[in-house]
C-alpha positions, 0 to 999 in steps of 0.5 A: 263487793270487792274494789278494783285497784288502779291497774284493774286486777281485784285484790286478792280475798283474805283467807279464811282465818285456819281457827274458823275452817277448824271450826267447820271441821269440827261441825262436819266431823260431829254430824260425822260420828253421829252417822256413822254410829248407825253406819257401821252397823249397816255393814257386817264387816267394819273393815269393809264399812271403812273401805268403801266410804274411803273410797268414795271420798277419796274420788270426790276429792279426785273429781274435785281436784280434776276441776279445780285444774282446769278450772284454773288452766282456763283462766290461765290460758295454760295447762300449768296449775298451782295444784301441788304448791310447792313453795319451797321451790324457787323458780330456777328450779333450785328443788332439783338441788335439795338434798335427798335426805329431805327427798326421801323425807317428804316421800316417807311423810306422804307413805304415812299419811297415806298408808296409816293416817289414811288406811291402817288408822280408819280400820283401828277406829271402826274396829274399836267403834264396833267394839265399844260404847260411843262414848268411851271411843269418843273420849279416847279419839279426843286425847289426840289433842294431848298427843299432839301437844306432846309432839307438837312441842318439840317437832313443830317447835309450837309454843305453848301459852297459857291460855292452849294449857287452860283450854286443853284442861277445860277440854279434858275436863269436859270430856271426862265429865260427859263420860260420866267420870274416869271410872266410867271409861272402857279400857277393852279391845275396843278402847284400844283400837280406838286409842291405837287409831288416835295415836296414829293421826296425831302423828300424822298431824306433825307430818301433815303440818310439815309436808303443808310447807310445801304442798297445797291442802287439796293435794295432800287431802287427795294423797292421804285418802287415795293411798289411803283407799289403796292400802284398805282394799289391799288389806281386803285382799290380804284378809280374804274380805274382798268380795264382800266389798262388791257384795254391798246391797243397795242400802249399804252403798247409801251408808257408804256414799253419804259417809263419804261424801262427809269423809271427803269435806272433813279432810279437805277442811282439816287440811286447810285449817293445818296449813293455816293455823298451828297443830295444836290450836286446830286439834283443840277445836277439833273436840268440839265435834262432840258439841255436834254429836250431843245435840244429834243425839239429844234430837235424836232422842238417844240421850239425854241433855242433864248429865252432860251439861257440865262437860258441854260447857267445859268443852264449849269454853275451852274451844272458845278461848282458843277459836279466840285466839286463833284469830287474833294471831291470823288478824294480827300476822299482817301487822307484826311477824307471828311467832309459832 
């Protein structure tokens, strides 16, 4: 139960540490990959397929930022919301100032997200997905946290200490052991449109993280799956697949509706985690999805719980130590100045 202060007002709740909301990702991402396994095969197209959950995720988030405005314009008793924060933004309005490099700047990172971290990259992945063994793709999709790594360094100036070099080993590891050793891993069509898909949103990670400086998360979430939905029907359009888009039956739109709704909560928590935590430590814990995908499938019946022990554990050990110490860094940035 919260204590009022002297002057009455409630002190602001302390937000969520972005190594736990990192975590909730990875939980809706894992329950994600193992529904649309079975998803993807509900509709002909791939394409398609990914068009139409886009779409219903992206006007979830739509929805939810319409009542997220006016909410707050009625507890504020006016029509201006924080919805877009932009925090480099002084009040005298300084941001008419800035220099249209860094206009030009921030428009081409939103057409990124939008366009390929939101559009081209999901008809890659579905594409390969359609085209591969589950685990093949999952490993490709995992190494975005070496990409990002490798990016993360030198554009975001993150530094990295011993124990993200430990836990990226232990999370290689671990994937290459479930995979059942790098002999085991596709190197087809498939693995490769999965792998393109993974290159795209570790880039899209670096423009993320930059435009969250100046961007709420439920904006940034709403413009990469908005534009996003926007660039697959026009790729539908262009490829000559439209109508079958309109043609769903009713089963396909549950797929549609239910991976959506996913879609929606996965984006809108891993937006927040980036703007609460650094690239690298948020994409490591992301490959704990698997951890979830595994025990589905176990449940499920389609695989069996021996032969990934190992791995399981590597994975589980890894996303440990960095969860750990994301939030001694987001516990401690009260008391002393957090270096990146």
């Amino acid at each position: 139960m919260s204590v009022e202060t002297k002057s009455g007002s409630r002190p602001a709740k302390r937000a969520v540490p972005g190594a736990l909301v990192a975590g909730a990702t990875s939980v809706v991402s894992g329950v994600s990959v193992f529904v649309n396994s079975y998803g993807v095969h509900a509709v002909t197209s791939p394409a398609v397929y990914t068009t139409a959950k886009n779409v219903v995720a992206s006007g979830i988030l739509a929805l939810a930022a319409f009542v997220g405005f006016r909410a707050r314009a009625r507890a504020r008793g006016t029509a201006a919301s924080n919805f877009v924060d932009v925090a480099s933004t002084s009040a005298d309005g300084a941001d008419r100032d800035a220099p249209a490099r860094a206009q030009w700047g921030r428009w081409l990172g939103l057409a990124y997200v939008g366009v390929f971290g939101g559009g081209l990259a999901f008809v890659l992945f579905f594409n390969g997905l359609a085209q591969s063994e589950p685990a093949s793709a999952a490993f490709w999709r995992d190494t975005m946290v070496l990409w990002v790594a490798l990016i993360a360094v030198p554009v975001l100036r993150e530094r990295i200490r011993w124990w993200n070099v430990l836990a990226v080993v232990m999370l290689f590891v671990g994937e290459v052991t479930m995979t059942g050793g790098v002999g085991q891993l596709g190197a087809h069509r498939g693995e490769f449109y999965v792998l393109g898909a993974t290159v795209i949103w570790a880039l899209e990670v670096v423009f993320a993280k930059r435009l969250l400086r100046e961007l709420a998360p439920a904006t940034l979430a709403l413009v990469r799956m908005g534009v996003g939905a926007l660039a697959l029907v026009a790729y539908l359009g262009i490829t000559g697949a439209l109508p079958a888009l309109f043609s769903l039956d009713a089963v396909q739109l549950r797929w549609a509706l239910v991976t959506g709704v996913l879609l929606a909560l996965y984006v809108a928590t891993w937006m927040t985690a980036l703007a609460r935590a650094r690239a690298l430590d948020v994409t490591s814990v992301l490959v704990g999805s698997v951890l979830v995908t595994w025990t589905l499938q176990v449940v499920a019946g389609t695989t069996s719980p021996a032969p990934a022990s190992l791995g399981l554990v590597l994975i589980a050990l890894g996303v440990g130590l960095v969860v750990r110490a994301g939030l001694s860094r987001s516990y401690s940035a009260g008391r002393r100045p957090e270096v990146p």
